[in-house]
Biotite code that builds the C-alpha atoms (Angstrom):
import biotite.structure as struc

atoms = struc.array([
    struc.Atom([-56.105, -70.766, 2.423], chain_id="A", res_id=1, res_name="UNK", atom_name="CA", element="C"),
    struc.Atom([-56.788, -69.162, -0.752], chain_id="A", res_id=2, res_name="UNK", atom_name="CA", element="C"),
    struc.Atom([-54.453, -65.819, -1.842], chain_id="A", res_id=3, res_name="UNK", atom_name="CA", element="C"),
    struc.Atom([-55.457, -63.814, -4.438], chain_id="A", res_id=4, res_name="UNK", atom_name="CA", element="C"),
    struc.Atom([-52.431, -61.399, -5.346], chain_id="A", res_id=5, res_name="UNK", atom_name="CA", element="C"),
    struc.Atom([-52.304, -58.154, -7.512], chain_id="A", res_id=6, res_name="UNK", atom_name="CA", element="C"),
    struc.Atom([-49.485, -56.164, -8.289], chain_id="A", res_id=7, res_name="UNK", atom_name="CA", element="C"),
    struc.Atom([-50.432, -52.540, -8.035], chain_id="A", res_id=8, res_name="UNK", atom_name="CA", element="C"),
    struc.Atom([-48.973, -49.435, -9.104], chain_id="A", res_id=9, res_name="UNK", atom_name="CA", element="C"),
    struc.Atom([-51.693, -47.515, -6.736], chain_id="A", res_id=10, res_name="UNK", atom_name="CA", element="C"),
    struc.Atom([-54.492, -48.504, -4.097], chain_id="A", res_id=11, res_name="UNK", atom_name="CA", element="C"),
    struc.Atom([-56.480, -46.859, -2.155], chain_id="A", res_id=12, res_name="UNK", atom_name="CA", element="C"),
    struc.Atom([-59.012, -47.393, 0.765], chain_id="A", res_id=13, res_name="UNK", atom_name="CA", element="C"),
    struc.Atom([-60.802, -45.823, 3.072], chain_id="A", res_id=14, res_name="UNK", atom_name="CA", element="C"),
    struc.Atom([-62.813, -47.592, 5.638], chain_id="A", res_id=15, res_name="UNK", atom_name="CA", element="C"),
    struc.Atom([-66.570, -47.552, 4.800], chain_id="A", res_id=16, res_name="UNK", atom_name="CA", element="C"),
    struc.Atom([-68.488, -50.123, 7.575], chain_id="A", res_id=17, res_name="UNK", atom_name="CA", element="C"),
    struc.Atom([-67.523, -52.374, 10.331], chain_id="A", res_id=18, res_name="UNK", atom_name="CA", element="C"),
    struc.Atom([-68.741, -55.747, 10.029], chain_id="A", res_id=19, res_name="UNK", atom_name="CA", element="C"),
    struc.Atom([-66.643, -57.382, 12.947], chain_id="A", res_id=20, res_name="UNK", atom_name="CA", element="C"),
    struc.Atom([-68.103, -56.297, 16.300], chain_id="A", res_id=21, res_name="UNK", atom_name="CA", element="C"),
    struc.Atom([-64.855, -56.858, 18.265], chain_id="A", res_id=22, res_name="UNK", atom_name="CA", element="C"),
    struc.Atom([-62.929, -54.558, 15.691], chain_id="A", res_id=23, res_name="UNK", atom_name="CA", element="C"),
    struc.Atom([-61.348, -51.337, 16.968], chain_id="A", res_id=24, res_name="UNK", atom_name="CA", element="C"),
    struc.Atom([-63.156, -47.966, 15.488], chain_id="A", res_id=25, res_name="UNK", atom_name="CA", element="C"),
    struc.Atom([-61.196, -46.845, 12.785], chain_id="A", res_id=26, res_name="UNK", atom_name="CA", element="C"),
    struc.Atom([-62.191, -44.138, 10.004], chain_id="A", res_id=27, res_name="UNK", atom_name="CA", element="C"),
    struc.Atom([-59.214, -44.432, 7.648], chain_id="A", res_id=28, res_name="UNK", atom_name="CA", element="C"),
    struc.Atom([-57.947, -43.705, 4.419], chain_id="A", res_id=29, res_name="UNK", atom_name="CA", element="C"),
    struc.Atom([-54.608, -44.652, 2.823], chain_id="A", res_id=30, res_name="UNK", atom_name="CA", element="C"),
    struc.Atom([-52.768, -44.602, -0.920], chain_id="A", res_id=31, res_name="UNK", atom_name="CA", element="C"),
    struc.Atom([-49.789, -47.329, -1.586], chain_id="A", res_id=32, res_name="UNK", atom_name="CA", element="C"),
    struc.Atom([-47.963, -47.174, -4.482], chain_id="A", res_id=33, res_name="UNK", atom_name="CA", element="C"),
    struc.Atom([-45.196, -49.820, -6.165], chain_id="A", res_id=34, res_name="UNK", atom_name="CA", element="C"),
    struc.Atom([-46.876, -52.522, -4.136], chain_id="A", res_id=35, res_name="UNK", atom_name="CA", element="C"),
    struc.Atom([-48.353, -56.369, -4.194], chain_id="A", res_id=36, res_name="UNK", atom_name="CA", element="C"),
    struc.Atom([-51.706, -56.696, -2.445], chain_id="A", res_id=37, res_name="UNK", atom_name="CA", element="C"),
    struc.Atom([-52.242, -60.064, -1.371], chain_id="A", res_id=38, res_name="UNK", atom_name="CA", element="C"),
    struc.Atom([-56.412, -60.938, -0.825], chain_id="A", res_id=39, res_name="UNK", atom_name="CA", element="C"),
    struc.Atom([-56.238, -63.393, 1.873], chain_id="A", res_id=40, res_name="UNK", atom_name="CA", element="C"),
    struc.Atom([-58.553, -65.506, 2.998], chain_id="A", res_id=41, res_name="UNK", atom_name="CA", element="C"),
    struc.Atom([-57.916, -68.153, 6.133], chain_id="A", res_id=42, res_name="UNK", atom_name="CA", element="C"),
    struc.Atom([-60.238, -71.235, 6.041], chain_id="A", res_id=43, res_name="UNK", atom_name="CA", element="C"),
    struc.Atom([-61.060, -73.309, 8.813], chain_id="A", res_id=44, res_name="UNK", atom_name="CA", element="C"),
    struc.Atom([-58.900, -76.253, 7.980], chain_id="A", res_id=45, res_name="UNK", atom_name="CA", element="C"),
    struc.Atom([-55.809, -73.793, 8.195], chain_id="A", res_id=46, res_name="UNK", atom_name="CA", element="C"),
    struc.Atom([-56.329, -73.461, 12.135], chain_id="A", res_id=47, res_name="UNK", atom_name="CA", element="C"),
    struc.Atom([-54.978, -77.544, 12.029], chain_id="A", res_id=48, res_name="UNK", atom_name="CA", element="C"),
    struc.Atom([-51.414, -75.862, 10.803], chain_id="A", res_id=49, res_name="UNK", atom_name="CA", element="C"),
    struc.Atom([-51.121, -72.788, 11.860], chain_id="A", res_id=50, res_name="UNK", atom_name="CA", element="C"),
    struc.Atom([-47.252, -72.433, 11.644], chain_id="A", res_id=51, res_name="UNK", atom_name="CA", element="C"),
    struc.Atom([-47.094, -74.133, 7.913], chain_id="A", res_id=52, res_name="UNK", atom_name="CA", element="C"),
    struc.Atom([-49.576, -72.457, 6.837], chain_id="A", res_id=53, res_name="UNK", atom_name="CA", element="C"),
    struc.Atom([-48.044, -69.127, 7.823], chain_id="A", res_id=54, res_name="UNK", atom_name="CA", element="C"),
    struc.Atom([-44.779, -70.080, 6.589], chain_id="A", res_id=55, res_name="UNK", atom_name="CA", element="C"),
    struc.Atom([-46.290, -70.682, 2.809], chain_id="A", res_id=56, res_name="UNK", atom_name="CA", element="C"),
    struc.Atom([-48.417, -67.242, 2.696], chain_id="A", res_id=57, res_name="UNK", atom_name="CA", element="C"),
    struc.Atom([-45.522, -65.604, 3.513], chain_id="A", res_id=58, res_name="UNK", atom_name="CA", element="C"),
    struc.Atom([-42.837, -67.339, 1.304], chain_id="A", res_id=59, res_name="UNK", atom_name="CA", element="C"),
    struc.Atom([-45.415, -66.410, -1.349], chain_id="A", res_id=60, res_name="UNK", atom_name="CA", element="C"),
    struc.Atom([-45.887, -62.957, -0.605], chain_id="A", res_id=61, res_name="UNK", atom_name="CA", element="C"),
    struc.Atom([-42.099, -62.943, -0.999], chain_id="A", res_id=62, res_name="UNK", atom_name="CA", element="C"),
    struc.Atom([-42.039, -64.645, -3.718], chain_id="A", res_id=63, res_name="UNK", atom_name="CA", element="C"),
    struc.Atom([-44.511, -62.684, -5.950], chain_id="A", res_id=64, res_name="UNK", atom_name="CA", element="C"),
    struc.Atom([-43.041, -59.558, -4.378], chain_id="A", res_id=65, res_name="UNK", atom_name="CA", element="C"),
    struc.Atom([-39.831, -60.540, -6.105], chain_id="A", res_id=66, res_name="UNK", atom_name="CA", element="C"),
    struc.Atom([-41.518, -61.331, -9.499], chain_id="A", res_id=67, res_name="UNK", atom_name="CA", element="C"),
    struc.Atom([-42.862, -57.620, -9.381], chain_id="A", res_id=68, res_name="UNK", atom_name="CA", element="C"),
    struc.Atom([-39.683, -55.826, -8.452], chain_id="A", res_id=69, res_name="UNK", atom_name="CA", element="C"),
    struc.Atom([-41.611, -54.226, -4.889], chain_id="A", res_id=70, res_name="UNK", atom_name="CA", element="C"),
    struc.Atom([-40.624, -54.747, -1.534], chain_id="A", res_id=71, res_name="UNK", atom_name="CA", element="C"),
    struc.Atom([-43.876, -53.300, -0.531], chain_id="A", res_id=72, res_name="UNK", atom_name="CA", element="C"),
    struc.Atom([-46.460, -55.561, 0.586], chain_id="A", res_id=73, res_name="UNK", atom_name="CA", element="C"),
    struc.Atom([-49.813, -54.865, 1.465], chain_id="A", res_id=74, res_name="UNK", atom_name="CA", element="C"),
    struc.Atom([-51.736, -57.927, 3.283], chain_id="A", res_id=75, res_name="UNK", atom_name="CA", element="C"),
    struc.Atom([-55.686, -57.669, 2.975], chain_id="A", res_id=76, res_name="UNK", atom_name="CA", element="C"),
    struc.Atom([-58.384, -60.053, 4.721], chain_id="A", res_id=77, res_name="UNK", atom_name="CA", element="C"),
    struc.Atom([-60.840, -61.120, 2.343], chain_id="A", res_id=78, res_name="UNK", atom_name="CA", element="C"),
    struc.Atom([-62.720, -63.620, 3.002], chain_id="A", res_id=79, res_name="UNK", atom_name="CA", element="C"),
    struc.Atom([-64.904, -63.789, -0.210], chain_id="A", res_id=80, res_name="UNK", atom_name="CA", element="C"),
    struc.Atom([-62.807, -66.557, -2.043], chain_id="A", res_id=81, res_name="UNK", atom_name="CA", element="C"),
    struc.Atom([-64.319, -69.640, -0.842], chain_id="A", res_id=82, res_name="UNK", atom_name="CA", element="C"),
    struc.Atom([-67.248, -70.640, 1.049], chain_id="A", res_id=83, res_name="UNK", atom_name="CA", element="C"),
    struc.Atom([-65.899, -71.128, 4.607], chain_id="A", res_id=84, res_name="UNK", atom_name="CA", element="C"),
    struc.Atom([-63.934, -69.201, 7.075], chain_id="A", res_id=85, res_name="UNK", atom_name="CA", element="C"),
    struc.Atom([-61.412, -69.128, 9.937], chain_id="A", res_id=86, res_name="UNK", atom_name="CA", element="C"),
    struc.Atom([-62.654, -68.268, 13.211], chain_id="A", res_id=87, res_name="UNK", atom_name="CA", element="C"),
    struc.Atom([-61.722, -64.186, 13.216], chain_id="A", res_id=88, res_name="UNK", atom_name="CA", element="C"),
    struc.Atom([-59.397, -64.221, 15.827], chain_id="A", res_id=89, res_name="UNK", atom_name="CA", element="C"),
    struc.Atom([-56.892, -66.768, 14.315], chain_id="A", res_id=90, res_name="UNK", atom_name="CA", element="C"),
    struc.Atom([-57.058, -64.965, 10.698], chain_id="A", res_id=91, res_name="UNK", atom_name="CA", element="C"),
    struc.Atom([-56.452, -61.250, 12.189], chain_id="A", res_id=92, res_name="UNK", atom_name="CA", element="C"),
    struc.Atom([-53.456, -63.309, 13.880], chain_id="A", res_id=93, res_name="UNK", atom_name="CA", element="C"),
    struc.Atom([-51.719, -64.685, 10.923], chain_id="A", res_id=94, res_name="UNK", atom_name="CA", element="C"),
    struc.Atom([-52.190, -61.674, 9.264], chain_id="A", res_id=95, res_name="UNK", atom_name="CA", element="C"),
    struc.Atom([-50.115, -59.964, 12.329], chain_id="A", res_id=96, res_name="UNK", atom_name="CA", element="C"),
    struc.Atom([-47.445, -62.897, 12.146], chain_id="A", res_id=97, res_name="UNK", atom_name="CA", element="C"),
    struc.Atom([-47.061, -62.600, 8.673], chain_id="A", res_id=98, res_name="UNK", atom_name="CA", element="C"),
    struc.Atom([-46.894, -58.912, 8.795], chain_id="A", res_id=99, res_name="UNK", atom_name="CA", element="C"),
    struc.Atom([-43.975, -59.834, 11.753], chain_id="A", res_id=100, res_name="UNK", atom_name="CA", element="C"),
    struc.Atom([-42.126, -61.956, 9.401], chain_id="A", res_id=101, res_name="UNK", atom_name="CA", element="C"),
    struc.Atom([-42.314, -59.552, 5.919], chain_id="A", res_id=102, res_name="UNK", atom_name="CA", element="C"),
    struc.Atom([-41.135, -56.816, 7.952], chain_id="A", res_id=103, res_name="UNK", atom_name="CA", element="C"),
    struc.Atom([-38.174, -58.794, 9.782], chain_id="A", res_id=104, res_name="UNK", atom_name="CA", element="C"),
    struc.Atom([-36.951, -59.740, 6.167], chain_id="A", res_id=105, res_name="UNK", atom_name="CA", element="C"),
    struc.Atom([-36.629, -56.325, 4.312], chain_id="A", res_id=106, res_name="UNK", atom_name="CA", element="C"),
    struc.Atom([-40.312, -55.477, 3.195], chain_id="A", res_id=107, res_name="UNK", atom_name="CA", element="C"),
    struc.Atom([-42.187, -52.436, 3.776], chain_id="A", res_id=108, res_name="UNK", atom_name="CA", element="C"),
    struc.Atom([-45.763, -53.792, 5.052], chain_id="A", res_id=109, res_name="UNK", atom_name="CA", element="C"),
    struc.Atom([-49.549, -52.087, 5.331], chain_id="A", res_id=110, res_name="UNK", atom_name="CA", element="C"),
    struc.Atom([-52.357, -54.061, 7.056], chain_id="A", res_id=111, res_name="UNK", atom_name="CA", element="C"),
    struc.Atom([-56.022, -52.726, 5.866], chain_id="A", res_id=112, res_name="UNK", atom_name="CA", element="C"),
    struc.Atom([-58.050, -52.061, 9.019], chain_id="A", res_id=113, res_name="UNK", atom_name="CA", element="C"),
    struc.Atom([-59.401, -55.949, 9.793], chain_id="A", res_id=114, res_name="UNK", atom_name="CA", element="C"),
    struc.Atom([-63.090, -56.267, 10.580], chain_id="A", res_id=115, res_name="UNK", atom_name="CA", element="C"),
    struc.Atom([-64.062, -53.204, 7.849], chain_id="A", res_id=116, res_name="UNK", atom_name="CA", element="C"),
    struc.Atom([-65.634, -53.656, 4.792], chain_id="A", res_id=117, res_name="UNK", atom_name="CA", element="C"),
    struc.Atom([-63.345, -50.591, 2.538], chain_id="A", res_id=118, res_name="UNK", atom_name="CA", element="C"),
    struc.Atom([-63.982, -48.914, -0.276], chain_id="A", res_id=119, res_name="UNK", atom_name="CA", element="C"),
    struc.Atom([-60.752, -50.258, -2.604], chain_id="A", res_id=120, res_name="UNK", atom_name="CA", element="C"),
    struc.Atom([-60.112, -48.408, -5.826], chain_id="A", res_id=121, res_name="UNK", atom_name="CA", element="C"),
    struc.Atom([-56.929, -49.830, -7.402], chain_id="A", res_id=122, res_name="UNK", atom_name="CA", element="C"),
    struc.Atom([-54.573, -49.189, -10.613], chain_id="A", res_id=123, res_name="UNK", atom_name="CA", element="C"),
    struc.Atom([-52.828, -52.893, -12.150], chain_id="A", res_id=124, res_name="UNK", atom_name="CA", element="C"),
    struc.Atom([-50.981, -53.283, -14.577], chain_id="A", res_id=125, res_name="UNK", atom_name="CA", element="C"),
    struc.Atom([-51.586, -55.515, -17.283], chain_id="A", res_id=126, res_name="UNK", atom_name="CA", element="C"),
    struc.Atom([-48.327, -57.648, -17.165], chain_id="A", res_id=127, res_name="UNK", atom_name="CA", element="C"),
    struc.Atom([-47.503, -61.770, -17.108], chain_id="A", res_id=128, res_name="UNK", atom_name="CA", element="C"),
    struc.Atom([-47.098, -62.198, -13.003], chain_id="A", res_id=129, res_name="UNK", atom_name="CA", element="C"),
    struc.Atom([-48.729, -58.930, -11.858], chain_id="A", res_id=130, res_name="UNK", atom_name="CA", element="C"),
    struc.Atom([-51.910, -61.103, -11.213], chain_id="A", res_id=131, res_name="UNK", atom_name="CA", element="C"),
    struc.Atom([-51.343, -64.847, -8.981], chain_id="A", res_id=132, res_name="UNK", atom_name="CA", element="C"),
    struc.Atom([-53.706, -66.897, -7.647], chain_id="A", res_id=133, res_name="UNK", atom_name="CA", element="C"),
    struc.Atom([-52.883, -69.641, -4.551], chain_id="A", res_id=134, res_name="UNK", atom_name="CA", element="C"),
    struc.Atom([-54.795, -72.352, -2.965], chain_id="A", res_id=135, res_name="UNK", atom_name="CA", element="C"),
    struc.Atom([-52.279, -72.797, 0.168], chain_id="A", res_id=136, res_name="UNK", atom_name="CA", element="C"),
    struc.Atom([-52.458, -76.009, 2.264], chain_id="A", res_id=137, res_name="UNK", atom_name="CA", element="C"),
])
């Protein structure tokens, strides 16, 4: 897994086109503020562990969270960081388990619509931790 994670002092969306034929219709648009967005992106080889691997996005979500003084945490497939994928249904569920688990420990969690490419527009500050990068295995 690779996890790309901003801290964010605004982002917005809005769904633009579906690219995942299976994915609900959803026209949406949404602002966060005071939050960490974590760019995830499942790889095949994560499907081996699915419970480890789980366990580490989210104890790094936490984690950075912490770093940035937010217990907001938006969670964000993207699965432009490396040149292979996880099967769609296993990613959309570890983003739902993770989701699970944030919630159940004191966070305040947004899932962008899954299966959408979005128009993103985003305001980061430039500060030591606000920007992380993960290779999770």
């Amino acid at each position: 897994m690779k996890l790309l994670m901003i801290y964010i002092d605004e982002f917005r969306y809005k769904t633009s086109v579906k690219n995942l034929e299976s994915a609900p219709r959803i026209d949406e648009e949404k602002v966060i503020e005071d939050a960490l967005l974590g760019f995830i992106h499942a790889e095949p080889e994560d499907e081996e562990n699915p419970s480890s691997i789980e366990t580490k996005l989210v104890k790094n979500l936490k984690w950075a969270a912490r770093k940035n003084e937010t217990d907001t945490v938006v969670l964000h497939s993207f699965a432009h960081l490396a040149e292979t994928k996880a099967d769609p249904e296993f990613t959309k569920r570890l983003l739902d388990n993770a989701e699970s688990r944030l919630k159940n420990a004191g966070y305040v969690t947004h899932q962008t619509p899954f299966g959408y490419f979005l128009d993103l527009d985003l305001k980061a500050p430039g500060r030591s931790l606000s920007r992380l990068f993960k290779e999770i295995k």
